[in-house]
C-alpha positions in Angstrom: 92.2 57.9 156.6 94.2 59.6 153.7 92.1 59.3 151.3 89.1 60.6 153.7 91.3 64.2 153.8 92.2 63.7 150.2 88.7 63.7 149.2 87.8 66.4 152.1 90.5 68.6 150.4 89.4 68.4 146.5 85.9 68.8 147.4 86.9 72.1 149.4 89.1 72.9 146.2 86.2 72.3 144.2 83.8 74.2 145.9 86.4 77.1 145.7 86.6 76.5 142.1 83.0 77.0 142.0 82.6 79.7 143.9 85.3 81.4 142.0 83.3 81.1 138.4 80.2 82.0 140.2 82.0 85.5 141.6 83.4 85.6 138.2 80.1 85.1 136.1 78.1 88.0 138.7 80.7 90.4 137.7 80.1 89.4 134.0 76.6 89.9 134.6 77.1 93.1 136.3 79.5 94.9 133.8 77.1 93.8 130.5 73.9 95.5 132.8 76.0 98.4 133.4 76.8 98.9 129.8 73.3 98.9 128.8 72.7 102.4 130.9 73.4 105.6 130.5 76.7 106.8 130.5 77.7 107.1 134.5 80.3 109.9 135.4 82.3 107.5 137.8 82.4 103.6 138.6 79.1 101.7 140.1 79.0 99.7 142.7 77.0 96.7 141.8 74.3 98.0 144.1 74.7 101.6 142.3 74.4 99.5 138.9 71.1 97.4 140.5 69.6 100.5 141.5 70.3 102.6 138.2 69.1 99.5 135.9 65.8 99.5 137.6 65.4 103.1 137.4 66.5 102.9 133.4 63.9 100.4 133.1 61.1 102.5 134.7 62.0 105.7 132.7 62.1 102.9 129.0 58.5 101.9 130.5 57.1 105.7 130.8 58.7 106.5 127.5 56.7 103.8 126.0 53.9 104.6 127.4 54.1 107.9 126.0 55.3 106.7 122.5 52.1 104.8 122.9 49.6 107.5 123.7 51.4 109.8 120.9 50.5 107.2 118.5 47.4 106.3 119.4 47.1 110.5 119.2 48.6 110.4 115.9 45.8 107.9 114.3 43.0 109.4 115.7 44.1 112.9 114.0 44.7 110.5 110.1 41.2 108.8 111.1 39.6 112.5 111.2 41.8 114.1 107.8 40.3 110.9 106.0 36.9 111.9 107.1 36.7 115.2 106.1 38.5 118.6 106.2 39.3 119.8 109.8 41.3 122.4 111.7 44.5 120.9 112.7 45.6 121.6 116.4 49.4 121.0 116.3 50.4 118.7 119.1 53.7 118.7 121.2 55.2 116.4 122.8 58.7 116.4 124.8 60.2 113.1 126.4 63.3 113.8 128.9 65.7 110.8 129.9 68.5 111.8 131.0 70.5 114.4 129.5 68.8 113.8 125.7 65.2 114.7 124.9 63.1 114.0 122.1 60.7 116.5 120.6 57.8 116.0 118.5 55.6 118.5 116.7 52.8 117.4 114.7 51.7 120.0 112.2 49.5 121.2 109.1 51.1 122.0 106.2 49.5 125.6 105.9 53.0 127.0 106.4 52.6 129.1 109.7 55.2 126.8 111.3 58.7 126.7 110.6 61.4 123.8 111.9 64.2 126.4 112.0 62.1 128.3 114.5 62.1 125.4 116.7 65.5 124.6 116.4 66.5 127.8 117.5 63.9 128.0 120.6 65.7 124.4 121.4 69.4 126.1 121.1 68.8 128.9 123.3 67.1 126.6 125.8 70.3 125.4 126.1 70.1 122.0 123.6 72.4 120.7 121.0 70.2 119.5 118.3 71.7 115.6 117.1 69.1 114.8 114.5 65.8 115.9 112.9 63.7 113.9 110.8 60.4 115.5 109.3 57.9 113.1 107.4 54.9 114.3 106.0 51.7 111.9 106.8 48.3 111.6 105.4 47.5 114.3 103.5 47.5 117.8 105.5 50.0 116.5 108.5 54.2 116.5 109.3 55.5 114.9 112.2 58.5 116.5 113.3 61.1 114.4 115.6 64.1 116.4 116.5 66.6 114.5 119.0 68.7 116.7 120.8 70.6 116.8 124.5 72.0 119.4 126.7 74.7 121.6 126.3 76.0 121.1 129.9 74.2 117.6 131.3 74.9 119.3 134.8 72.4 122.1 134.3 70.1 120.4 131.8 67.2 121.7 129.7 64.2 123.3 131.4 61.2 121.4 129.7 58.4 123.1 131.1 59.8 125.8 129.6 60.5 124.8 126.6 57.2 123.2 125.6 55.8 126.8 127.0 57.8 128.7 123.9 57.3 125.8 121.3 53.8 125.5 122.2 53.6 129.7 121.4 55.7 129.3 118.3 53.1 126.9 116.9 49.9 128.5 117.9 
């Protein structure tokens, strides 16, 4: 009979044991998802972290998709420079997650825009610009990224806007 509640009693330690590193391995899990988001301005429940992962994800997907249709944009206006001479309609496109945003301008090279112009529309919008990169494509084109976030994440940057003012700077 003792060694019936000896073995009854390392199989309930074991199962502890187990249970423990289980516990402990979730919250593993759940701090390494947490660090992949956004900065959060207090401590996540794991339900909070489960919840803000899967709306992270579906903002990544939409930015993809758009990344997608902007190059897809992109080679159909090199596939009509290669053809021939053609007006070139500028193009805008601004991506919000979060409190960043990514702004690209695709442009001729006939001079009538200038970066420093958009920089300061993006300023008094209420953005702090973080990077801008500028590459000239093809042979009449320049595709201008500028990476920026809000001044105050709290109020944020009014897109509609923006694109509004960029979108008359460039016309």
């Amino acid at each position: 009979m003792d060694s019936g509640a000896a073995s009854g009693s390392s199989s309930r330690i074991n199962r502890s044991s187990l249970e423990r590193e289980r516990r402990m391995r979730f919250r593993y899990l759940y701090s390494q998802l947490s660090s992949l988001l956004p900065p959060q301005p207090r401590k996540m429940s794991n339900h909070e972290v489960l919840e803000q992962a899967t709306i992270y994800v579906n903002q990544l997907r939409k930015r993809v998709e758009e990344l997608k249709q902007l190059k897809l944009q992109a080679e159909e206006e090199c596939r009509g420079i290669r053809s021939g001479p053609s007006i070139i309609s500028p193009v805008i496109n601004i991506t919000e997650l979060d409190s960043t945003l990514e702004v690209n301008l695709i442009t001729g090279l006939d001079g009538k825009f200038k970066l420093c112009d958009a920089i300061k529309i993006l300023e008094e919008e209420g953005a702090e610009v973080v990077t801008v990169a500028a590459n000239h494509n093809a042979v009449d084109r320049i595709l201008n990224s500028i990476h920026c976030r809000a001044f105050s994440p709290r109020i944020g940057i009014a897109t509609s806007r923006l694109q509004q003012r960029l979108e008359d700077l460039i016309s």
